[in-house]
Backbone bond lengths (Angstrom), bond angles and torsions (degrees), N, CA, C in turn:
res aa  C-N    CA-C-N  psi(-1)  N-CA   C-N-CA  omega(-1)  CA-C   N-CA-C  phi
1 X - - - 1.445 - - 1.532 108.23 -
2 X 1.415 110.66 130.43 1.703 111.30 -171.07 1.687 107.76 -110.35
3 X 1.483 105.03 100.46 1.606 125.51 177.77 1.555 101.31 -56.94
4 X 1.546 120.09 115.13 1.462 116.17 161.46 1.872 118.14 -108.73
5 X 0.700 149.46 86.74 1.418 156.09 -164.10 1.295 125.35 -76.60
6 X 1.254 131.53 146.01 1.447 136.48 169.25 1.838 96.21 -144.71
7 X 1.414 74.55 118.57 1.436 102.16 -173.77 1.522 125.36 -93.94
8 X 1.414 122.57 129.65 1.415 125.75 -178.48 1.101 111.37 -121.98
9 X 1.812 125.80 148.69 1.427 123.14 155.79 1.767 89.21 -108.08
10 X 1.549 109.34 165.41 0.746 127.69 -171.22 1.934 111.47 -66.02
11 X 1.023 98.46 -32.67 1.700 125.94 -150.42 1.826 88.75 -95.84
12 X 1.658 119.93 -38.00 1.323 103.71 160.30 1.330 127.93 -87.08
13 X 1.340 124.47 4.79 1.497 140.78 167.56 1.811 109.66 -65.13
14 X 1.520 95.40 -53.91 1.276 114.20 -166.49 1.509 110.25 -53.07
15 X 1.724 103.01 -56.18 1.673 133.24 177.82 1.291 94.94 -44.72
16 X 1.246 130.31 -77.94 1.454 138.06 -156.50 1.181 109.89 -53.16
17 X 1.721 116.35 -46.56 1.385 112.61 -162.23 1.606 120.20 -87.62
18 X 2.014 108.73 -8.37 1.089 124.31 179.65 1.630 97.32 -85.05
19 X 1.185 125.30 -32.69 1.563 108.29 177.05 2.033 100.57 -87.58
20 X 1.019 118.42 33.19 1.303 113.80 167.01 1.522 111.87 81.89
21 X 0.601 103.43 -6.53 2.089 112.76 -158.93 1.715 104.60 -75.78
22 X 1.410 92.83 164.71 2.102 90.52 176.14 1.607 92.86 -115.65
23 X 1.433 104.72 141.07 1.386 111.26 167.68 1.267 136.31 -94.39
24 X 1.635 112.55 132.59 1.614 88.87 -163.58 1.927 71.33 -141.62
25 X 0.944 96.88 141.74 1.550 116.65 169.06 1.410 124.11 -110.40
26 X 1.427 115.01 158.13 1.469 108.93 -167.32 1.373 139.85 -84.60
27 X 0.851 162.28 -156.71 1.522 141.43 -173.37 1.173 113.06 -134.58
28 X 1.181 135.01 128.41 1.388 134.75 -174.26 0.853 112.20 -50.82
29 X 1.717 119.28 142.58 1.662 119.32 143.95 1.456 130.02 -31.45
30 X 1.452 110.99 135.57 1.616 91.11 174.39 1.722 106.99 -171.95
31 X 1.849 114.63 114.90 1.093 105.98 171.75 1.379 155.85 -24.28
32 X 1.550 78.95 -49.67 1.925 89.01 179.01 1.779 99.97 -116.39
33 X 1.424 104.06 153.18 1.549 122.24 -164.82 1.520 88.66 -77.07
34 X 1.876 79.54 155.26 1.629 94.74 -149.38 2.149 82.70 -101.52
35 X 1.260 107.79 164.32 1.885 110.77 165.17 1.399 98.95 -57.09
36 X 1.582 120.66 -54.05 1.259 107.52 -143.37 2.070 96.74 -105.66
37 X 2.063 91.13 110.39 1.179 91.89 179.68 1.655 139.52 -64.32
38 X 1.318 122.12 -29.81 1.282 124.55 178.65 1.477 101.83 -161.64
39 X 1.771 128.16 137.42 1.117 144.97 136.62 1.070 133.87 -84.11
40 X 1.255 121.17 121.38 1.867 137.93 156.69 1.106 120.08 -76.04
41 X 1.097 124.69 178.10 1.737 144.48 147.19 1.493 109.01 56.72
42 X 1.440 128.99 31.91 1.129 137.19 179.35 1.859 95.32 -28.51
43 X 1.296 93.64 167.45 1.641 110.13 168.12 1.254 122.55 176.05
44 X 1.223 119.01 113.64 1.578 135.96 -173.11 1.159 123.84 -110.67
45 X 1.792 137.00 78.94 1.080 117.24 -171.72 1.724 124.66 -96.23
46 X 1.538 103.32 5.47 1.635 115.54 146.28 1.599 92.63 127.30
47 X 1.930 112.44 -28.07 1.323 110.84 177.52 1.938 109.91 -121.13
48 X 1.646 96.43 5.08 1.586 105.34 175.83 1.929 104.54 -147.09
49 X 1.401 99.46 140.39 1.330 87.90 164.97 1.977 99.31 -146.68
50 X 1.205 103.42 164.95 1.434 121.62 -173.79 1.360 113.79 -159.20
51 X 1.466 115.93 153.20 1.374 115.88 -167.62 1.801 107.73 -152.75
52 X 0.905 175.39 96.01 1.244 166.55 49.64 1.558 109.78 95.71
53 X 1.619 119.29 89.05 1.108 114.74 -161.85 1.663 130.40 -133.30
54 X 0.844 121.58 124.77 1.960 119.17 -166.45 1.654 112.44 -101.41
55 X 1.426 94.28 109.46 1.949 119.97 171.04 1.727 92.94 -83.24
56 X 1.553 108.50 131.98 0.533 137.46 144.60 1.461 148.69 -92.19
57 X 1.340 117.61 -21.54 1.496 119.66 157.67 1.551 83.66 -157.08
58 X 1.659 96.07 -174.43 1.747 114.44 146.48 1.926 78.67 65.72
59 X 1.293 81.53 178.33 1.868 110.61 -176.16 1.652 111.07 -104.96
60 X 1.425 119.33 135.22 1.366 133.40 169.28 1.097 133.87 -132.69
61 X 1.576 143.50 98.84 1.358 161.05 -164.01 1.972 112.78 -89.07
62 X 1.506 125.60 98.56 0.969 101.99 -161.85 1.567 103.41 -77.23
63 X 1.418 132.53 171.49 1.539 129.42 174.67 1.598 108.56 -113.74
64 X 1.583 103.92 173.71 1.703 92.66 161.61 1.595 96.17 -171.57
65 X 1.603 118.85 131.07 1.071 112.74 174.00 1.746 106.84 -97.08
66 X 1.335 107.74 145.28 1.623 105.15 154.84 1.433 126.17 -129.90
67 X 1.180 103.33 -168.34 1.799 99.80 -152.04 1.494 118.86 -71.08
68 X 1.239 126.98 -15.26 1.352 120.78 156.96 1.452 141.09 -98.27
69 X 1.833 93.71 28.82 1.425 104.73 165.47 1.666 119.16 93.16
70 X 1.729 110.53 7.83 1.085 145.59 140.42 1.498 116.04 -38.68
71 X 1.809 99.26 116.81 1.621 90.83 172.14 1.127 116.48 -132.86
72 X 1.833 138.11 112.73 1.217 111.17 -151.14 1.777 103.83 -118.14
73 X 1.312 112.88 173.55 1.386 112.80 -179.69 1.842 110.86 -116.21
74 X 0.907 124.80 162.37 1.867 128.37 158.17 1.832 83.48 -114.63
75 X 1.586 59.20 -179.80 2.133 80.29 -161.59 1.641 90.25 -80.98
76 X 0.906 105.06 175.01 1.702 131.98 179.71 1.571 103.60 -89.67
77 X 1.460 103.75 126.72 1.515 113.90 -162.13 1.532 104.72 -134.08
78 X 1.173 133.84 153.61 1.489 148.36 -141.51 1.469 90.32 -127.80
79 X 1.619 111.12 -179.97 1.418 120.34 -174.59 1.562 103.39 -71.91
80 X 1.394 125.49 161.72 1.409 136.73 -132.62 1.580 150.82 130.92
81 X 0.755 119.19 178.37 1.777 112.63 173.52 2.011 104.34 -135.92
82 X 1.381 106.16 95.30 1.451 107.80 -169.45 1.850 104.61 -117.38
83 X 1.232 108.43 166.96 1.232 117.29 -174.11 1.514 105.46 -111.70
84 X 1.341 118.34 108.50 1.400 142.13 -155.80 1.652 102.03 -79.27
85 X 1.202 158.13 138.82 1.655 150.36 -168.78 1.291 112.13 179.92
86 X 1.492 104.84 126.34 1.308 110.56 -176.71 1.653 105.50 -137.81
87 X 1.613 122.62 126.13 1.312 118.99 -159.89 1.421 109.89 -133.21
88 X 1.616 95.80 101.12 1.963 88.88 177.23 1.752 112.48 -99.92
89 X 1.222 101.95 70.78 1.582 91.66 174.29 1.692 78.87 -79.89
90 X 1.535 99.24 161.72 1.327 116.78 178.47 1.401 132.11 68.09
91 X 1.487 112.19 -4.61 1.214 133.01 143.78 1.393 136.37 -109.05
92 X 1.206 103.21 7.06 1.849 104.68 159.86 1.470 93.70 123.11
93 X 1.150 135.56 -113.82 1.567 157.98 -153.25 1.651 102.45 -143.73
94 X 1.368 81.73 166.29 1.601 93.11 175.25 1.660 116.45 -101.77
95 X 1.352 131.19 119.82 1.729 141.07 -146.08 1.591 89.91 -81.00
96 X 1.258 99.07 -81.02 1.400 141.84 162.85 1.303 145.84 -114.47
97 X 1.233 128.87 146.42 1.781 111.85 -174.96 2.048 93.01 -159.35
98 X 1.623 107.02 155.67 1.402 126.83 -174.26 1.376 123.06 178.45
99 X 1.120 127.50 -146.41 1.574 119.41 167.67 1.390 94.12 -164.54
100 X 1.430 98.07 166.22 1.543 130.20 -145.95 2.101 91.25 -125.34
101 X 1.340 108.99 117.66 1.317 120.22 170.58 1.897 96.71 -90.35
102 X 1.344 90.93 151.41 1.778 133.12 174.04 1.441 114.78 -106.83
């Protein structure tokens, strides 16, 4: 299974979203090609984030951790162009969040 990540600290969530800005973080290095070919429209609003995203083959589950140790899943999605979202109201902020290739 090939982990692709977009990574947050809390403290650059905060920065970004106090000067107005959308956050989109960068994507790991990674030998072998990932399902999910390219993301847009990042969006971080510190307790939701979503991003605009194209599967290309194989299966992709996006993830998202939040701050009290909360780990959540979206459903498992097929080739396409889907909108990736992970929402911890009620669990604090969002840590980290990405999706998980099949």
């Amino acid at each position: 299974m090939k982990l692709m990540k977009r990574r947050l600290t809390y403290a650059a969530v905060s920065s970004v979203l106090a000067a107005g800005g959308l956050v989109a973080g960068a994507t790991a290095a990674s030998a072998a090609p990932a399902h999910v070919s390219s993301c847009d429209s990042f969006r971080n609003t510190g307790t939701v984030w979503t991003a605009n995203c194209r599967v290309d083959y194989g299966s992709t589950q996006s993830w998202t951790q939040c701050s009290d140790g909360t780990w959540l899943y979206g459903a498992w999605v097929g080739p396409g162009y889907w909108i990736f979202r992970g929402d911890c109201g009620g669990h604090g902020y969002v840590v980290n969040y990405g999706w998980t290739d099949s």
